[in-house]
N, C-alpha and C positions, 0 to 999 in steps of 0.2 A: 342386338344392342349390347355391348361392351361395359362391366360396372363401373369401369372408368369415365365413362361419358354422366354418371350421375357423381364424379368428385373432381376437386380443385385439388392442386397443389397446396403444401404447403411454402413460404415463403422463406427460403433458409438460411433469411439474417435471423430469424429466430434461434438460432442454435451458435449465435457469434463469441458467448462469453469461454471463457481460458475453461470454465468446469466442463463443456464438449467436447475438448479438443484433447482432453489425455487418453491414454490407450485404456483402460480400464471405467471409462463411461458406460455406460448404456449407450449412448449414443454410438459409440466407435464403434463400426461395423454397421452398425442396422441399417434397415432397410427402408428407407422414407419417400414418397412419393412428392418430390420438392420442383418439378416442371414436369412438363408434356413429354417431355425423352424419355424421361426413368423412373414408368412407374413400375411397381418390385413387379416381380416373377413370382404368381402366386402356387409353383410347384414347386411341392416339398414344403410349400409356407404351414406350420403350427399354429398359429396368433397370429390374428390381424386388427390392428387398431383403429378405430374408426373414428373422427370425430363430426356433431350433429348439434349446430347449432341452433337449434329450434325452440322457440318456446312458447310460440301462438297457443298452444297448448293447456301450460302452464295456465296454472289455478291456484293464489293469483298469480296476475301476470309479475314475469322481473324480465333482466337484461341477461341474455346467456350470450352476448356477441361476444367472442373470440376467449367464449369458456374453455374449449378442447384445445386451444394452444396452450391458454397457462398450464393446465395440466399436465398438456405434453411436454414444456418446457422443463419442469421438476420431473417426469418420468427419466427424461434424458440426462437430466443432472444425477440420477443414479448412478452406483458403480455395478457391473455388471455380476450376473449371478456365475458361482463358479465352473459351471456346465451352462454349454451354449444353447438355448433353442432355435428354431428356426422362425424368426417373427418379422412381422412386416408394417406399415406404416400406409394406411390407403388414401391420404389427407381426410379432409372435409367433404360432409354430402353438400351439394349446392340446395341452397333454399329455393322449394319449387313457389309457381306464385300464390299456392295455397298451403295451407299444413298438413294437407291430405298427398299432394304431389308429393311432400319430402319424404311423407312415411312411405308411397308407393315405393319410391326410390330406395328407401330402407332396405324393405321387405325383399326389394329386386336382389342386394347384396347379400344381403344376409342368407336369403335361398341359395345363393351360389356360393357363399363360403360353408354353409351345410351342406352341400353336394361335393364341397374338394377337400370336406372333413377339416375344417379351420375352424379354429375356436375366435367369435369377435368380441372385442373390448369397446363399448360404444361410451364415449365419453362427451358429457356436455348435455346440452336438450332438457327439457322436461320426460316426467314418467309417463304422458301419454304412451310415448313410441314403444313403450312395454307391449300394445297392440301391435304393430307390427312386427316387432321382434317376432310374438306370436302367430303371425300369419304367414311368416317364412314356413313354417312347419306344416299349416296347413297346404304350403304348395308340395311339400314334400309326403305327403297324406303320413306323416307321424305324431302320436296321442302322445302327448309330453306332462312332463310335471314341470312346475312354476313353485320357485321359492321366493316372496318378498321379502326382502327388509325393511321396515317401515312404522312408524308409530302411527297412524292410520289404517285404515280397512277404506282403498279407494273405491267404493261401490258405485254411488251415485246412485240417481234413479234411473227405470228403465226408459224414460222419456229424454233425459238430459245427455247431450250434445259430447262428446268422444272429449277428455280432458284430463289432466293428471289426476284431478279425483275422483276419474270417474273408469278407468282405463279398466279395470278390474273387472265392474259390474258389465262391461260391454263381451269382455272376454269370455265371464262365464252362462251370458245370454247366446252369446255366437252357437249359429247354427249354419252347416252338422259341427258339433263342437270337438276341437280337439283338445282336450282336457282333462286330463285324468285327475291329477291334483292339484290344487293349492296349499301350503303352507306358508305362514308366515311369522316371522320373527322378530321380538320388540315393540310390539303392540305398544300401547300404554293407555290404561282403561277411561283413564278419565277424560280422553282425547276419540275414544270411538262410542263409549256408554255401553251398555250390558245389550241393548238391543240386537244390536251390532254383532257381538261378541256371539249371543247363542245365535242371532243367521248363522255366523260362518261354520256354529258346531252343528247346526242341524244339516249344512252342506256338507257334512264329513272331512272339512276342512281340517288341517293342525294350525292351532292358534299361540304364541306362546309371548307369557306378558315378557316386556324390559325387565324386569326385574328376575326371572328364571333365568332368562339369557344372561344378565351379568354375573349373578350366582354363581350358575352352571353349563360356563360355556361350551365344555367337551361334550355335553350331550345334545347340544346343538349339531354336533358333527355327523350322525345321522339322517336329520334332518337336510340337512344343506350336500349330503352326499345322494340322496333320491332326485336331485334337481338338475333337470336338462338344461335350464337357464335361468338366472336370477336378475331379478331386477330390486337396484339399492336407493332409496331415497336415501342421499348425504343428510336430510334433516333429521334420520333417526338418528345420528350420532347428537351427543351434546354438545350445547353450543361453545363452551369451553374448547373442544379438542375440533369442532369445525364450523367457526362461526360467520361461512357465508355459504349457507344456504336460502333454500326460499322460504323456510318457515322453520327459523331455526328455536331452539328449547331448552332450558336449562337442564332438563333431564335428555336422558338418553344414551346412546352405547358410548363405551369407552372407545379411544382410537384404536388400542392394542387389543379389546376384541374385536374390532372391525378386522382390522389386518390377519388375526388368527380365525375369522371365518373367511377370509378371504383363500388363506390355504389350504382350511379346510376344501375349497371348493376345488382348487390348481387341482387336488391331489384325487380327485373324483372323476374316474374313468367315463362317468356318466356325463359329467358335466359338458356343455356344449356351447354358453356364452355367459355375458355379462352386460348389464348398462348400467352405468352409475348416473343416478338424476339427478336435477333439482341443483345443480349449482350455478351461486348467483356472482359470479366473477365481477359486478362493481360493486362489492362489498368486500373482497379480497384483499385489501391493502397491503397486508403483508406477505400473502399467497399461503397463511398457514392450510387453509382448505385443500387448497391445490395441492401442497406438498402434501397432505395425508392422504388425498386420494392417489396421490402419484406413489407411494408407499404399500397401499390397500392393492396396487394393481403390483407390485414388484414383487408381494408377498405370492400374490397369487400366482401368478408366473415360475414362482418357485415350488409353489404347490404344481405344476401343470411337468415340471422338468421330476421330477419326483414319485411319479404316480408309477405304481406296483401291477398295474394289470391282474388285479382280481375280483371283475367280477364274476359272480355265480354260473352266469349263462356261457359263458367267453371260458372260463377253467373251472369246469365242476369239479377236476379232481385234485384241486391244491386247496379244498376245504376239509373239515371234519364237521360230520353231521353228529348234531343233537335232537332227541326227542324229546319232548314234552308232552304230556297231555293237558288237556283243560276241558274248561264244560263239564266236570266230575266226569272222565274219562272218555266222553262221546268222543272228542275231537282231537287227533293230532297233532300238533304243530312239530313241523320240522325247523331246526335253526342250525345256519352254516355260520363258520367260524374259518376266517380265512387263517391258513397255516404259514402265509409272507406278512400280513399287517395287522391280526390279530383283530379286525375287524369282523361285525356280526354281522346276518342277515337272515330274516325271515321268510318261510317260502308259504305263498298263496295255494291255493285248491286250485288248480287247471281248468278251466273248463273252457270247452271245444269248440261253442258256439261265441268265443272273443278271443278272434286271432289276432287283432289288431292291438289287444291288450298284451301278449306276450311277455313282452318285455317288463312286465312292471308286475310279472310274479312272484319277482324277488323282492324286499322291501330294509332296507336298510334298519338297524336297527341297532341297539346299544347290550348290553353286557345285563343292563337292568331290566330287559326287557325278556331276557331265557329265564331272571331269577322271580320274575314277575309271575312267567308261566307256570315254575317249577312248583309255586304256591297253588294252583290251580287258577291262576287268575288270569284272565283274559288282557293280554297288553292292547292297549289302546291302536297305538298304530296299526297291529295287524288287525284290529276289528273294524276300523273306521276304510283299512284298502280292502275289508273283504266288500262292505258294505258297498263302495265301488263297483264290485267286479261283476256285484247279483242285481 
């Protein structure tokens, strides 16, 4: 079965106004899947866009019909980046007659644009389908890391039914689990309570409040470079800079760090996808939503045209290694420093008996984090991946 047969066209009076049709849109050139003839040629494709109107899910419920067009409509009214990538447009997944068909459907796609090394942009839907995005991995038996944004902690109970706020708790119960990490970004305490807060430190989880992240958003960029894929609730932005979402807040991120973690992520050789959630398109009146997430993804794109190919594993020798010790000398830490982007990273104790963790003995890390060690002190990050690994 063909991922084509789980999507629709789009309809391409959508794309009728004078801002598509100059040579220098986003739109001019691309690749959009707008009838049964022509959908793109997924070789060679980089990026593929997916839209998923779902939101049986959603918790509470709202209306996400014909979310992924507005979005798309403002993506394509952009002007194109100055280097081309090669991206594609796969319409809409058809709504199966459950909420569980659409996510299989999901899952279906998504495993096949992991296997042709495509990075997808899932736009529209509730944050349930964060499950599935994560079960594409599982059909490819790879242990991933999971970045949220979100001012919640979606745990739920282990008894309560698969839903945007529960999508989390389901994912880190799944068994055999592929999960190495969680972190998550822009929390806000007063919306999850302290309970909350130490579960996720005593899961060796990274938590970090809204207010770190507005602060000090370049140290965020660590964070958000360990991440195979990320799932964003638009409610964590403030409702000032995005005020149709499904549970929108007077507090919460600024748009222009949304958009600068959004590069951060382009520019992350590790990175592997995206779904932006939780938009409530009949509250959109003016499409300012639209247009930020349609912005949030152009950034990111840029971030993705961008990216320096260096990680540890892929060019060990375009780093300079650093030694530290800690633990009043017992312990080692090696730290790499890329010699193209000036980027850090911490390297893990190997150990033999977890091949499937491989990949995740390098650990992304910040500048403060060698001068952390240099003190004898043990940086968080690498104690909370070692804890992981043992």
């Amino acid at each position: 079965m063909s991922i084509k047969d789980f999507l629709s066209p789009i309809n391409p009076e959508l794309f009728d106004g004078e801002q598509y049709k100059i040579s220098d849109s986003f739109y001019s050139g691309s690749k959009i899947f707008t009838s049964a003839e022509n959908f793109p040629d997924l070789q060679d494709a980089k990026v593929a866009l997916i839209g998923v109107d779902e939101s049986r899910g959603a918790n509470p419920k709202y209306d996400t019909a014909g979310a992924a067009d507005a979005i798309r409509k403002k993506v394509y009214s952009l002007k194109k980046h100055a280097s081309r990538i090669n991206f594609v447009d796969v319409g809409n997944i058809i709504p199966g007659h459950k909420v569980n068909d659409t996510s299989i459907a999901l899952t279906s796609i998504l495993t096949e644009l992991n296997q042709k090394n495509i990075i997808p942009i899932i736009i529209g839907g509730s944050q349930d389908l964060t499950f599935a995005h994560y079960q594409s991995f599982k059909q490819i038996d790879q242990i991933i890391n999971i970045v949220g944004i979100d001012s919640k902690f979606d745990l739920g109970m282990p008894t309560d039914a698969l839903s945007s706020s529960t999508y989390l708790g389901k994912i880190i119960l799944d068994q055999p689990n592929y999960l190495f990490n969680y972190s998550q970004l822009a929390y806000q305490t007063y919306l999850v309570g302290q309970q909350a807060v130490d579960m996720m430190h005593n899961l060796y989880f990274d938590t970090y409040r809204l207010g770190v992240v507005n602060s000090e958003i370049k140290e965020c960029e660590p964070i958000i470079r360990n991440a195979d894929i990320i799932s964003f609730d638009l409610s964590s932005i403030r409702q000032s800079d995005a005020p149709a979402t499904s549970d929108p807040s007077p507090n919460g991120l600024y748009g222009e760090h949304a958009c600068q973690l959004m590069q951060y992520a382009g520019m992350s050789d590790k990175f592997t996808g995206i779904g932006f959630y939780e938009y409530n398109v009949s509250v959109d009146a003016t499409l300012q939503t639209a247009s930020l997430v349609s912005q949030m993804i152009w950034y990111l794109m840029e971030g993705i045209i961008n990216r320096k190919k260096d990680l540890p594993e892929i060019n060990p020798n375009s780093f300079t290694i650093y030694r530290s010790t800690i633990n009043e000398g017992k312990q080692t830490v090696n730290f790499l420093k890329s010699n193209k982007t000036g980027r850090w990273w911490m390297e893990l104790p190997m150990q033999e008996t977890k091949k499937k963790l491989t990949r995740h003995h390098f650990i992304p890390c910040s500048h403060a984090d060698y001068l952390t060690a240099c003190n004898n002190e043990i940086p968080e990050r690498w104690w909370q991946a070692l804890q992981k690994l043992s």
